[in-house]
N, C-alpha and C positions, 0 to 999 in steps of 0.2 A: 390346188385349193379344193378341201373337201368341203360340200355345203352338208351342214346338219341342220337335218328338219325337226321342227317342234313342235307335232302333230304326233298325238294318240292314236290309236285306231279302234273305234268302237263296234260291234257285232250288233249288226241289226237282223233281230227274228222276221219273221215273216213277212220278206221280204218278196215280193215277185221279178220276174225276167221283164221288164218290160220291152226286149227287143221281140221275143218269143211271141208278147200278147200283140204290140201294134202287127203283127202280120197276121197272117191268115187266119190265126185262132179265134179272133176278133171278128170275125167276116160277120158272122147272127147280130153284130150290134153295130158294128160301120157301115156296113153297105147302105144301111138306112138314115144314119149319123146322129143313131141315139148316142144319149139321152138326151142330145140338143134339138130333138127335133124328131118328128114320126113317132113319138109316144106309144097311141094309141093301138097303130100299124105293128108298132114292136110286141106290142102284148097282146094283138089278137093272132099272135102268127108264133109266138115262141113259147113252147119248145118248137122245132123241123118236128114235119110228122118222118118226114124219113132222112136217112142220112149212109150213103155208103162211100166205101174209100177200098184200098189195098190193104193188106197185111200188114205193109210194110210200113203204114201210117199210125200203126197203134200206139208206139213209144214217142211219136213226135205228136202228128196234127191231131188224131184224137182225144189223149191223155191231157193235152195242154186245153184245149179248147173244154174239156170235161172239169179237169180244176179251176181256170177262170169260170165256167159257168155258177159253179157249185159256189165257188167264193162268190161273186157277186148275186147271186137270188136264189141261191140253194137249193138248186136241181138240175137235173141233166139238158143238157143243150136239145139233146134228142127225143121224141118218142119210140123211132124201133131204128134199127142199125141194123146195116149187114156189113160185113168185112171178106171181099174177095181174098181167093189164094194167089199164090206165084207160077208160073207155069216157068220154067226152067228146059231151055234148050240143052240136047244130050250134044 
């Protein structure tokens, strides 16, 4: 017995990952559990005056955590960044 479904499929634009944002990219606004709560806390403290990570974080935790920023209050999470290198065993 074969079931045929009768269901369209529609393309929805701008859509975001929400598995990408409930994790870590989120940290600037969960660790506190804005916007339900610590308002005030949240916007005397954000943007991070500093923020560093790995090289290897640019395509994942930085990038994601810089377009949710930008999308919800239209600026960088950061005010200065450094981005460590890889040191590679010979």
């Amino acid at each position: 017995m074969v079931r045929v479904w009768k269901v369209s499929n529609i393309r929805r634009n701008r859509v975001l990952d929400w598995y990408l944002i409930l994790c870590s990219h989120s940290m600037p606004y969960a660790q506190i559990h804005y916007p339900f709560e610590n308002k005030e806390l949240f916007e005397s403290t954000f943007p991070a005056n500093f923020i560093s990570e790995g090289i290897d974080q640019t395509r994942g935790w930085f990038y994601t955590l810089l377009v949710l920023s930008t999308h919800l209050f239209g600026r960088a999470p950061w005010q200065n960044l450094i981005v460590t290198g890889l040191v590679l065993a010979a």
